[in-house]
C-alpha positions as CSV (number, residue, x, y, z in Angstrom):
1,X,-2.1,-0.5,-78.5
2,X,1.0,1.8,-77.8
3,X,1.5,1.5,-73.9
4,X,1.4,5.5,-73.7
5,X,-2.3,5.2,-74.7
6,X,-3.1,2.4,-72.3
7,X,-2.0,4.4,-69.1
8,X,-3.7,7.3,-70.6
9,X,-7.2,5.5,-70.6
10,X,-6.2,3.8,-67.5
11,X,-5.0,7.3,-65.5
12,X,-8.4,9.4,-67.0
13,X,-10.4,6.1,-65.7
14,X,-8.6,6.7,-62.5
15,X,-9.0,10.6,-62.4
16,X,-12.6,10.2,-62.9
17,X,-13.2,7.5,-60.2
18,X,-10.7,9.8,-57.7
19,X,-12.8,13.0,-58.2
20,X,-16.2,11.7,-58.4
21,X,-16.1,9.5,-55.1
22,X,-13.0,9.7,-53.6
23,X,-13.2,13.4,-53.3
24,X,-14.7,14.8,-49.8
25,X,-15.5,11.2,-48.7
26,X,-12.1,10.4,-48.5
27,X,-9.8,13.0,-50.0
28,X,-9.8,16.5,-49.0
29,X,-9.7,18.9,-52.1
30,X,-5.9,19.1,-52.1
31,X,-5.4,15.8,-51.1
32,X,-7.4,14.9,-54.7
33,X,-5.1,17.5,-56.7
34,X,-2.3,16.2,-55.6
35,X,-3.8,12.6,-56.4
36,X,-4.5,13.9,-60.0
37,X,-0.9,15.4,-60.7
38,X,0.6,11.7,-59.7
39,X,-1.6,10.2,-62.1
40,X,-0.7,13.3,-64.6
41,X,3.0,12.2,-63.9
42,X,2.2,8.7,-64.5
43,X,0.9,9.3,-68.3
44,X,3.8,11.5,-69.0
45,X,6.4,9.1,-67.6
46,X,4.8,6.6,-69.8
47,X,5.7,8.6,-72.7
48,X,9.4,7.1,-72.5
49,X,9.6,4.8,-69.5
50,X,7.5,1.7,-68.6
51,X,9.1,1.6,-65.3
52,X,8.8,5.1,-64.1
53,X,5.0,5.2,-65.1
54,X,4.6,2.0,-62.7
55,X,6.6,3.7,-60.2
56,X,4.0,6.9,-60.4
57,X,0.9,4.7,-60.2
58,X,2.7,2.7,-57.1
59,X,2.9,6.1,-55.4
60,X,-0.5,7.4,-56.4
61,X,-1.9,4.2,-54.7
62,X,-0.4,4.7,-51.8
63,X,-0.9,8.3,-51.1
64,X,-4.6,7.2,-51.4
65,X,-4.1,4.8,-48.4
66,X,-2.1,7.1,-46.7
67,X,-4.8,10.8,-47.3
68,X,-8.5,8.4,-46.8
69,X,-6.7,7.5,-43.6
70,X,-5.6,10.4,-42.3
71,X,-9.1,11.7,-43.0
72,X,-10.7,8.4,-41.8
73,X,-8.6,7.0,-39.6
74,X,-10.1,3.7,-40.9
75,X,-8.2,1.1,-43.5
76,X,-11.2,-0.7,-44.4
77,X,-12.8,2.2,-47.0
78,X,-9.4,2.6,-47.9
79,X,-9.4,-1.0,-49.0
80,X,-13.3,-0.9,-50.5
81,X,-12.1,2.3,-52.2
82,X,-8.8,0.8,-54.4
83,X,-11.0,-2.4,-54.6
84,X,-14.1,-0.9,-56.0
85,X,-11.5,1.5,-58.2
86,X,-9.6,-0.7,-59.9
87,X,-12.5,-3.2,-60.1
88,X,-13.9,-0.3,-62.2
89,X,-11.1,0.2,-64.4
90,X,-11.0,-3.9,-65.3
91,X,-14.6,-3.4,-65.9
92,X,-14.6,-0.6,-67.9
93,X,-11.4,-1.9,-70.3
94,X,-13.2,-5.7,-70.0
95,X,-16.5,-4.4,-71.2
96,X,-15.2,-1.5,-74.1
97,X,-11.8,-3.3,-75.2
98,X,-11.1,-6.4,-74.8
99,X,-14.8,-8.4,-75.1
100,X,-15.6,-6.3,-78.7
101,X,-12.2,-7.2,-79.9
102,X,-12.2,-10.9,-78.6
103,X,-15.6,-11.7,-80.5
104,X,-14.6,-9.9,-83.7
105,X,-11.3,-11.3,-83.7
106,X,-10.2,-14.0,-81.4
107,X,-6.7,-14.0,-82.3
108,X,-5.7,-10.0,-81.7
109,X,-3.1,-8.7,-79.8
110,X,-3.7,-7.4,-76.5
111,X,-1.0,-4.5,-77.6
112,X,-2.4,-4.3,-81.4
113,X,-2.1,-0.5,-82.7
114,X,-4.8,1.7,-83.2
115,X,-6.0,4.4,-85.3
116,X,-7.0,7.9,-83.7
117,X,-10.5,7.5,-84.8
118,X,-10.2,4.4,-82.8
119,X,-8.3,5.9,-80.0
120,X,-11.3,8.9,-79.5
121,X,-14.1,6.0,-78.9
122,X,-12.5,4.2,-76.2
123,X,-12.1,7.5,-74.4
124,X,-15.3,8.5,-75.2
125,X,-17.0,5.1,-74.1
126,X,-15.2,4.1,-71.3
127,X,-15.7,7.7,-69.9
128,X,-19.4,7.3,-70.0
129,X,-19.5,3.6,-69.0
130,X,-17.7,4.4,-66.1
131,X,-19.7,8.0,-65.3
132,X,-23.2,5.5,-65.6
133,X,-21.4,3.0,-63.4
134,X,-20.5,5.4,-60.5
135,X,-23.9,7.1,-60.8
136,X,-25.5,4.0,-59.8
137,X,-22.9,3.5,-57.1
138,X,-24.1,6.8,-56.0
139,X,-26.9,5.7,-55.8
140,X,-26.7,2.9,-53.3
141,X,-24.5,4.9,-51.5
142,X,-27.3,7.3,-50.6
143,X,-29.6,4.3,-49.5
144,X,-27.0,2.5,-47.5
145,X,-25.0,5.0,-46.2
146,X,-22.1,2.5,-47.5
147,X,-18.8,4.8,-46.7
148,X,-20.0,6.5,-44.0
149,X,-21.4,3.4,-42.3
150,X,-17.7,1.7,-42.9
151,X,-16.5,4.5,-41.3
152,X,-18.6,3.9,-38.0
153,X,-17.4,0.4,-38.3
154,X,-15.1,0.1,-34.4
155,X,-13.4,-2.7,-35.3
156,X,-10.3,-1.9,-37.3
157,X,-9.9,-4.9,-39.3
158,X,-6.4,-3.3,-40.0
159,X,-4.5,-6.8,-40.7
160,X,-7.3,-8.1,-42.9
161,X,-7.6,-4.5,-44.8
162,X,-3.9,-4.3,-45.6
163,X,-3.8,-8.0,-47.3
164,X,-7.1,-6.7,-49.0
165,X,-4.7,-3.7,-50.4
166,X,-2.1,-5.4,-51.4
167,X,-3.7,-8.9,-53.1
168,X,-5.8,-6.3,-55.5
169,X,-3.0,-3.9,-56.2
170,X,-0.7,-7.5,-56.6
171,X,-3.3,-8.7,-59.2
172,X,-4.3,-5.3,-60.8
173,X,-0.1,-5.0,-61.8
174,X,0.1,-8.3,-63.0
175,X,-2.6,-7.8,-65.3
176,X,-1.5,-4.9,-66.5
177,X,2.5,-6.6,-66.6
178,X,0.8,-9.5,-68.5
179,X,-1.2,-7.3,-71.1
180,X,2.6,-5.7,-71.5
181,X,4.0,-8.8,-72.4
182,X,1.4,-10.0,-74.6
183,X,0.7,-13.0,-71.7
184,X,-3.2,-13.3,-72.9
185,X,-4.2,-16.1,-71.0
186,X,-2.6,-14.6,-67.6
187,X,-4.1,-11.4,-68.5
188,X,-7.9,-13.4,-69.0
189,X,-7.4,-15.3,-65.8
190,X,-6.7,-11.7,-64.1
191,X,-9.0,-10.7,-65.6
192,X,-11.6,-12.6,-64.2
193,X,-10.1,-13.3,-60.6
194,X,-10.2,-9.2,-60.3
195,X,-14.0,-8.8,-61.0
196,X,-14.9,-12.1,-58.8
197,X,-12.5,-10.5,-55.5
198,X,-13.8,-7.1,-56.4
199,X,-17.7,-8.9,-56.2
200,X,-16.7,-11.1,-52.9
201,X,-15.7,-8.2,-50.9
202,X,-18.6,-5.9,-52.5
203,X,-21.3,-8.1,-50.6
204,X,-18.8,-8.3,-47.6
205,X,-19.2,-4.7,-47.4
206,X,-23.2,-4.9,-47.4
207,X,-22.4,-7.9,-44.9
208,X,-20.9,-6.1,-42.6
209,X,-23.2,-2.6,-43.0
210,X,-25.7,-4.6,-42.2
211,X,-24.8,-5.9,-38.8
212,X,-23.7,-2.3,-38.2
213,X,-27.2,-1.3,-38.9
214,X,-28.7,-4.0,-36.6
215,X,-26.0,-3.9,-33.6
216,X,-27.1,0.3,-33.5
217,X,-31.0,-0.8,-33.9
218,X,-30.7,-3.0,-30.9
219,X,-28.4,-0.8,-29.0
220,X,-31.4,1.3,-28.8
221,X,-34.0,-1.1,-28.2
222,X,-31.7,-2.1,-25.3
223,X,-31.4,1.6,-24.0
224,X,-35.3,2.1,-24.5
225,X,-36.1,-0.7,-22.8
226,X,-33.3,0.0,-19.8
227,X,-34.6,3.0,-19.6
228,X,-38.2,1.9,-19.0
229,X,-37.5,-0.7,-16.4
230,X,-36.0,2.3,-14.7
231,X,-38.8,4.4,-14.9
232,X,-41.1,1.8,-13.7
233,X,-39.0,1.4,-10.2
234,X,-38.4,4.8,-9.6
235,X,-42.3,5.3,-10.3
236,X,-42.9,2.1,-7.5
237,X,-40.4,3.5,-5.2
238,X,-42.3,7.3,-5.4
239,X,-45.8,6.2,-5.4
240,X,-44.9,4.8,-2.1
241,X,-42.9,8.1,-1.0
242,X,-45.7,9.9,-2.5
243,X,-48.4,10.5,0.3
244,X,-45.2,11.3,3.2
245,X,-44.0,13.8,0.8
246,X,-47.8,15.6,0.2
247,X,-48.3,15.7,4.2
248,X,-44.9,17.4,4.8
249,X,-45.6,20.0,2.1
250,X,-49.0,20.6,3.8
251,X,-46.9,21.0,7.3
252,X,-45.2,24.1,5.6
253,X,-48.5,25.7,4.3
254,X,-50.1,24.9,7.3
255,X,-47.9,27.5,9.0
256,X,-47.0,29.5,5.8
257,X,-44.0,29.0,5.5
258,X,-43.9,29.6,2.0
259,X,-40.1,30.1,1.3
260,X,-39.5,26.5,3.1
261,X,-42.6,25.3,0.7
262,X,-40.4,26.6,-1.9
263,X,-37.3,24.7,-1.4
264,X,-39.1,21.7,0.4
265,X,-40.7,21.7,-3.6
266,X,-37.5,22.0,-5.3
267,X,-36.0,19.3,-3.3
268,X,-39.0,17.1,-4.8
269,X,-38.7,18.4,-8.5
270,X,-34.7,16.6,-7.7
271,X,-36.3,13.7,-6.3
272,X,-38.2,12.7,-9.0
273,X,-36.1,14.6,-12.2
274,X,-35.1,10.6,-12.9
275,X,-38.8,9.1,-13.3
276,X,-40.0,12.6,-15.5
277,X,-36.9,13.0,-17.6
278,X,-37.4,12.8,-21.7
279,X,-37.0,9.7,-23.4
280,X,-34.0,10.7,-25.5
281,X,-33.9,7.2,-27.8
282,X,-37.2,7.5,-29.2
283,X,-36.2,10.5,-30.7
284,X,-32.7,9.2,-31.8
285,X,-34.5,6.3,-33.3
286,X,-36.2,8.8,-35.8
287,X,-33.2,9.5,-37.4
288,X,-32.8,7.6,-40.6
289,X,-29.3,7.5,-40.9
290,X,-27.6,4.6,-38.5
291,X,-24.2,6.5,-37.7
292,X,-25.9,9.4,-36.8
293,X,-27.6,7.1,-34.1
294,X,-24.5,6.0,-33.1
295,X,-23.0,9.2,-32.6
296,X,-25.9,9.9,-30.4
297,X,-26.4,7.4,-28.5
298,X,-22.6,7.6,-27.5
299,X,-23.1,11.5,-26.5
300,X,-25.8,10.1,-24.8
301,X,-24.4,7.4,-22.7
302,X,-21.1,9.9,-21.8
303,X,-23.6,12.7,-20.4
304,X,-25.6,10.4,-18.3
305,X,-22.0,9.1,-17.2
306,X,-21.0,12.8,-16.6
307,X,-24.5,13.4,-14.7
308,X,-24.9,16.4,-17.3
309,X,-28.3,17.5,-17.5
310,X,-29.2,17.0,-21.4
311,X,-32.2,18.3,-23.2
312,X,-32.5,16.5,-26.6
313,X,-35.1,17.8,-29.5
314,X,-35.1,16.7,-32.9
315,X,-37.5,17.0,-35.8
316,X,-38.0,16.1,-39.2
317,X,-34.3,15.0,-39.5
318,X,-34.0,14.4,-43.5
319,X,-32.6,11.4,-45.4
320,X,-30.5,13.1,-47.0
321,X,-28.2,16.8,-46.2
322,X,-26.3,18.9,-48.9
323,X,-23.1,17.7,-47.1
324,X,-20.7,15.2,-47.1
325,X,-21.9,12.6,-44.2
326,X,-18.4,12.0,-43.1
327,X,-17.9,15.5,-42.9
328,X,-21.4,16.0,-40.9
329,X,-20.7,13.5,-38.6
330,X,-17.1,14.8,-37.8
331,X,-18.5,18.4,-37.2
332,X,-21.2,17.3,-35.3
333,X,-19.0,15.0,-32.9
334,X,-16.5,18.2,-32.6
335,X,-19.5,19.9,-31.2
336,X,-21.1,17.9,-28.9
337,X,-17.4,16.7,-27.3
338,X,-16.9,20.4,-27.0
339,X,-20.1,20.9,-24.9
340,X,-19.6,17.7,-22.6
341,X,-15.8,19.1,-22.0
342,X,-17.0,22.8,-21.5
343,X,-20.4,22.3,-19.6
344,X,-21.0,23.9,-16.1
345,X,-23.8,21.2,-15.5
346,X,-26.5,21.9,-19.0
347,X,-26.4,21.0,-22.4
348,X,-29.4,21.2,-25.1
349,X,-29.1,19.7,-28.4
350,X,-31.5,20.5,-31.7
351,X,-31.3,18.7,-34.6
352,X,-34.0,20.0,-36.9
353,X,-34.6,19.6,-40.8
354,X,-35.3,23.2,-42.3
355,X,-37.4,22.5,-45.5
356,X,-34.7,21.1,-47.8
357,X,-31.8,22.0,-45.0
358,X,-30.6,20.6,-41.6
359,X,-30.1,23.1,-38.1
360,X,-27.6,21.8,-35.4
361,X,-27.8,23.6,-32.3
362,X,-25.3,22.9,-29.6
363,X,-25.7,24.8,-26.2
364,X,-23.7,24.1,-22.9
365,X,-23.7,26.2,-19.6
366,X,-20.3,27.8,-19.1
367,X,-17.8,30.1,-17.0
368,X,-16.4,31.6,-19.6
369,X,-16.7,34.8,-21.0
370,X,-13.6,35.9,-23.4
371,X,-14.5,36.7,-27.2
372,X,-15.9,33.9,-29.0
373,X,-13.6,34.4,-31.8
374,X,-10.8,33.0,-29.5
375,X,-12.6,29.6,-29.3
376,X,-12.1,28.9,-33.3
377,X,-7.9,29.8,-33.1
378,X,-5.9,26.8,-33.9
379,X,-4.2,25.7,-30.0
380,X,-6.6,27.5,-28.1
381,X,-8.6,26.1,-25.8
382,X,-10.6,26.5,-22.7
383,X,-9.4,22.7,-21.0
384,X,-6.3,21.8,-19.3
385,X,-3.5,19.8,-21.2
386,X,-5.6,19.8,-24.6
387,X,-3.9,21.2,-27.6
388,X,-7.4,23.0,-28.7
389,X,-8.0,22.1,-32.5
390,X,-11.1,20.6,-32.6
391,X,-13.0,23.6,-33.3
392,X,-10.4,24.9,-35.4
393,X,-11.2,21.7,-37.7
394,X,-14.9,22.5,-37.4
395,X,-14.0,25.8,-39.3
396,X,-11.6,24.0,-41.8
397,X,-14.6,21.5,-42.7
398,X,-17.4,24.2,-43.3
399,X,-15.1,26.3,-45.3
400,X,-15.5,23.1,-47.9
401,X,-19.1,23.9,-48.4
402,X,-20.6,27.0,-49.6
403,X,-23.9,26.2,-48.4
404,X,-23.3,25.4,-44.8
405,X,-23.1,28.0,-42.6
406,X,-22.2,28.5,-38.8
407,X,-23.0,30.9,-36.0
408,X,-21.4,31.2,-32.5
409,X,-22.6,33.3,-29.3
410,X,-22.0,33.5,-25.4
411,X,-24.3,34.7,-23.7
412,X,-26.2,34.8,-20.0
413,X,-23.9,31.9,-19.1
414,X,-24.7,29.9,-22.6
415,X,-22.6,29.2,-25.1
416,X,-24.4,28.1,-28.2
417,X,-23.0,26.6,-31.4
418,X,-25.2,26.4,-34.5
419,X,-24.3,24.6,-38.0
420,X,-26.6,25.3,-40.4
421,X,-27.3,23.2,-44.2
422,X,-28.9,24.8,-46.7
C-alpha cells in the first residue's frame, strides 16, 4: 500500500474519532477545526514527504494535549483520550487490513499495492467499524459518566498521565515506522502490545470512576449522618430550653406587649434555625449523576462555612440533559461561585427536570443595582481584585448550544440567574 493512502485512512480514522468524541468534551469547536486542518496537512504532506507527514501528526497530537487541557485542566482524559484514539485506529486497521490479508495470504507485504476498488472498501469499512465502535463507547459513556467523571477526578496524576502519553504515542510511531519499513514482526508485536496497554488502562479508567463514585456516595452518607447527630443535640439542648423559653413569651403577653412578643419570637425562630433547617443531602443524593453531587456538596460545605443562608430544591433531576456534562458542570459551578461571592447573606438554588429539559435557578441577595447587562462584559465584575470573566465564560459556553437558553434579572434586592435545557 502507497504510504499516501495509509495516512489517508489513518488521518480520516483520526478525523472521525476527533469530531465524534473529542469535540465539546474536550475540544471546543475551533479547537477541533484546527485539529482537522493538521490532520488535513498531514495527508497532503504525505503526498511527497514521509518526514513532514510525521511531523504534522506529532503536532496534531500535541495540540490535543495542549486544547483538552486548557478546556480541562486535567491530563488524565487527555491521556484516555489519545489512548482510546489510537487504540481505535490499531483496531480498526488490525480488524479490516491486516487479519483478512494475513489469513488469505500469510506471506503479503505490509506495503503491497492496491487497486482503487480495493482502496474504496477499506475506507468504507473501517469508517463504519469505527462509527459502530464509538457508538457503543457512547454508549457507556452515558451510563458511567466516564469523561466527565475523570474530570472530577482531584488528583492530578500529572506524572503518571504524561508517561501514559508518551509510551502510546512512542509505540503508535513505531508501529507505523515498522509497517514503513516492511519490519512485520515489530509491526505484529506492536500491534498487539497497543491493544493490551490500550485494554489495561481502559479498566484503570472504570477503576478509578468507580472509587470516585463511592468516595462521593460516602461523602454524603458522612454529611447525612453529621448532620443528624447535629440535629439530635441541638433538639436535646432545646427541649431542655424549651419550657423557660414558653414562660418568658407568656411574660410578654401577659402584659401585651406584643411588639417585644414579636422580637422575643424572632430571637427564637434564630435560636432554633439549626435544628429546623432542610436536609440538603437527601436531595443531592437524588441526583444520578456523581459529579453533579460533588459539585454540590462542595457549594454546600463553602456556604455553611460562609454562614450563607441556602435554600436547596431539586426535582426530577434527569439522567441525562441535551448538553455537554463538562460544559453543565462548568456553567453551573460559574453560577453558584458567583452567588457565594456576591451574596448579602441568601442564596436559593433550583435544579428541576422540565419534561425532557433541565431549569437551573441561581438567586443570591445583593447591593447592587447597575444593568444586568454589565455583569456578562468580559473584566467586569462586582468583587475586589477579580478580573471578572467567569460569567463572561458562562455566555461563551451557552452560545455552543442552540437549545440552552439563559435569563438574568435584579430585582427587590435579588439577583437571579436561570439556565435553561431544552
Amino acid at each position: 500500500m502507497e504510504y499516501s493512502i495509509f495516512i489517508s485512512l489513518l488521518t480520516t480514522n483520526l478525523l472521525i474519532v476527533t469530531w465524534l468524541i473529542g469535540y465539546r468534551r474536550l475540544f471546543t469547536k475551533l479547537h477541533t477545526i484546527i485539529l482537522s486542518i493538521l490532520l488535513f496537512s498531514a495527508f497532503g504532506f504525505s503526498l511527497f514527504s514521509y518526514s513532514f507527514s510525521i511531523i504534522a501528526l506529532a503536532i496534531f497530537t500535541l495540540m490535543e494535549i495542549i486544547f483538552s487541557y486548557r478546556k480541562l485542566r486535567n491530563l488524565l482524559t487527555p491521556a484516555l483520550f489519545i489512548i482510546l484514539q489510537n487504540g481505535f485506529a490499531v483496531l480498526t486497521w488490525t480488524t479490516t487490513y491486516d487479519l483478512p490479508r494475513y489469513f488469505l495470504n500469510h506471506n503479503f507485504k505490509l506495503n503491497d499495492p492496491l487497486d482503487s476498488l480495493q482502496i474504496w472498501q477499506l475506507y468504507v469499512t473501517q469508517a463504519f467499524f469505527l462509527i459502530i465502535s464509538i457508538f457503543l463507547v457512547k454508549l457507556l459513556d452515558d451510563r458511567y459518566k466516564i469523561w466527565l467523571s475523570l474530570s472530577e477526578i482531584r488528583k492530578k496524576y500529572i506524572f503518571v498521565s504524561i508517561n501514559l502519553i508518551v509510551f502510546d504515542i512512542f509505540l503508535f510511531f513505531m508501529r507505523q515506522n515498522a509497517a514503513y519499513k516492511e519490519f512485520k514482526i515489530t509491526y505484529y508485536y506492536v500491534t498487539i502490545l497497543i491493544l493490551l496497554y490500550s485494554l489495561i488502562f481502559i479498566f484503570f479508567v472504570f477503576y478509578s470512576i468507580q472509587l470516585y463514585k463511592n468516595r462521593i456516595e460516602l461523602q454524603i452518607l458522612y454529611q447525612e449522618r453529621e448532620n443528624i447527630d447535629k440535629k439530635i443535640s441541638l433538639s436535646n439542648d432545646f427541649r431542655h430550653d424549651f419550657k423557660s423559653l414558653i414562660i418568658a413569651m407568656n411574660g410578654y403577653l401577659e402584659i401585651d406587649d406584643l411588639e417585644g412578643a414579636r422580637e422575643y419570637l424572632s430571637n427564637i425562630e434564630s435560636y432554633s434555625k439549626e435544628l429546623i433547617n432542610e436536609n440538603y443531602y437527601s436531595q443531592i443524593r437524588t441526583i444520578p449523576v456523581p459529579a453533579i453531587q460533588g459539585l454540590l456538596l462542595k457549594f454546600v460545605s463553602s456556604c455553611q462555612e460562609k454562614k450563607i443562608d441556602l435554600s436547596l430544591n431539586i426535582q426530577k433531576m434527569p439522567i441525562r440533559i441535551n448538553m455537554g456534562l463538562i460544559d453543565f458542570i462548568r456553567c453551573a459551578s460559574i453560577l453558584l461561585n458567583n452567588a457565594i461571592d456576591g451574596t448579602t447573606g441568601k442564596i436559593y438554588v433550583a435544579i428541576i427536570g422540565v419534561n425532557d429539559g433541565l431549569r437551573m435557578t441561581v438567586r443570591n441577595t445583593t447591593n447592587l443595582s447597575s444593568g444586568i447587562g454589565d455583569f456578562f462584559m468580559n473584566g467586569y465584575s462586582s468583587k475586589k481584585n477579580h478580573q471578572g470573566i467567569g460569567l463572561n465564560n458562562f455566555v461563551k459556553i451557552i452560545k455552543m448550544y442552540n437549545n440552552v437558553t439563559y435569563t438574568a434579572d435584579i430585582e427587590n434586592g435579588w439577583i437571579t440567574f436561570t439556565m435553561s435545557i431544552n
